[in-house]
C-alpha positions in Angstrom: -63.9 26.3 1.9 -65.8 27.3 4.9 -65.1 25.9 8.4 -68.7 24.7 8.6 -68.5 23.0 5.5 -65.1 21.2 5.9 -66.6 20.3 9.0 -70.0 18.7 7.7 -68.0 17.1 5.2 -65.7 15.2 8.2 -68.4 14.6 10.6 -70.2 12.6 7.7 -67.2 10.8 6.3 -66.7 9.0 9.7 -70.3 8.5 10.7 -71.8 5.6 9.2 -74.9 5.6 10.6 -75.7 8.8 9.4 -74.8 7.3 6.2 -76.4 4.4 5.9 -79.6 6.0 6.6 -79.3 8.4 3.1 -78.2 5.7 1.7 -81.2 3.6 2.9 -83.4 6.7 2.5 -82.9 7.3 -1.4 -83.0 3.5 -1.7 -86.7 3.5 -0.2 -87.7 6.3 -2.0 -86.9 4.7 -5.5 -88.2 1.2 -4.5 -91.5 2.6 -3.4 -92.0 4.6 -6.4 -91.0 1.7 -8.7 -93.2 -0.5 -6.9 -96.1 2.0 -6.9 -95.5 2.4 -11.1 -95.5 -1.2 -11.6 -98.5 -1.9 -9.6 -100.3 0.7 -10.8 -99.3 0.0 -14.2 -101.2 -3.8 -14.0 -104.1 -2.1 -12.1 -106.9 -2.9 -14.2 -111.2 -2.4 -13.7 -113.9 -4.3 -15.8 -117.2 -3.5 -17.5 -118.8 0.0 -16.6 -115.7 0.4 -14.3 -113.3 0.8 -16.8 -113.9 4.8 -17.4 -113.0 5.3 -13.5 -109.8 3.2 -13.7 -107.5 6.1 -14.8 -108.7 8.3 -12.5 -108.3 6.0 -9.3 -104.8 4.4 -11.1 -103.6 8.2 -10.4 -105.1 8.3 -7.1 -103.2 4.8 -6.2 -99.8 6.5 -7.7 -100.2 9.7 -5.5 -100.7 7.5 -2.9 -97.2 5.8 -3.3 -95.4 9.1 -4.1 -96.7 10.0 -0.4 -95.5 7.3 0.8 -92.4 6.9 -0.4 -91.5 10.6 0.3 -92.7 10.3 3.7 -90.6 6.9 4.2 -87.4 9.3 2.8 -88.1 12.1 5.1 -88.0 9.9 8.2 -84.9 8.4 7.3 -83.3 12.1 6.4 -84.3 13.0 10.4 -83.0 9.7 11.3 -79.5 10.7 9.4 -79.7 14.1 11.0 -80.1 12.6 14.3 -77.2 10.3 13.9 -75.2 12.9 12.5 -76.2 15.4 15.3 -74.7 12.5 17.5 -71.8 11.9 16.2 -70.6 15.4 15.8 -70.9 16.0 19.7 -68.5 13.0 19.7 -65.8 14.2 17.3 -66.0 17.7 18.1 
């Protein structure tokens, strides 16, 4: 195994900031989108509105797919950062 690797793999097996943040991070990311399904799921428009309702339902659901991946990348540079951190400790 490469030195880098074996190192990675240490540095992240102590630091439990780092992982607790991609723990936290994937966590957020499947939340959001469940919550974004379900609520677009009950979304629901009346009368002459009803022909528009699938198009803005999609609109909503992009909306939450941004969202949740944007939550998930700021908790991936939060990891990094913690990682970063902790490997000028160990090493």
């Amino acid at each position: 195994m490469p030195n880098w690797l074996i190192e990675f793999l240490s540095v992240l097996a102590v630091s439990r900031k780092t992982q607790w943040a991609i723990i936290l991070g994937f966590g957020f990311l499947i939340g959001i989108n469940l919550l974004g399904e379900h609520m677009v799921s009950n979304f629901e428009l009346q009368s002459q509105a009803k022909g528009l309702q699938e198009v803005i339902a999609h609109k909503f659901a992009k909306k939450y797919d941004k969202a949740a991946f944007m939550v998930f990348g700021l908790f991936l540079v939060t990891a990094y950062k913690c990682y970063r951190r902790d490997k000028r400790r160990f090493f």
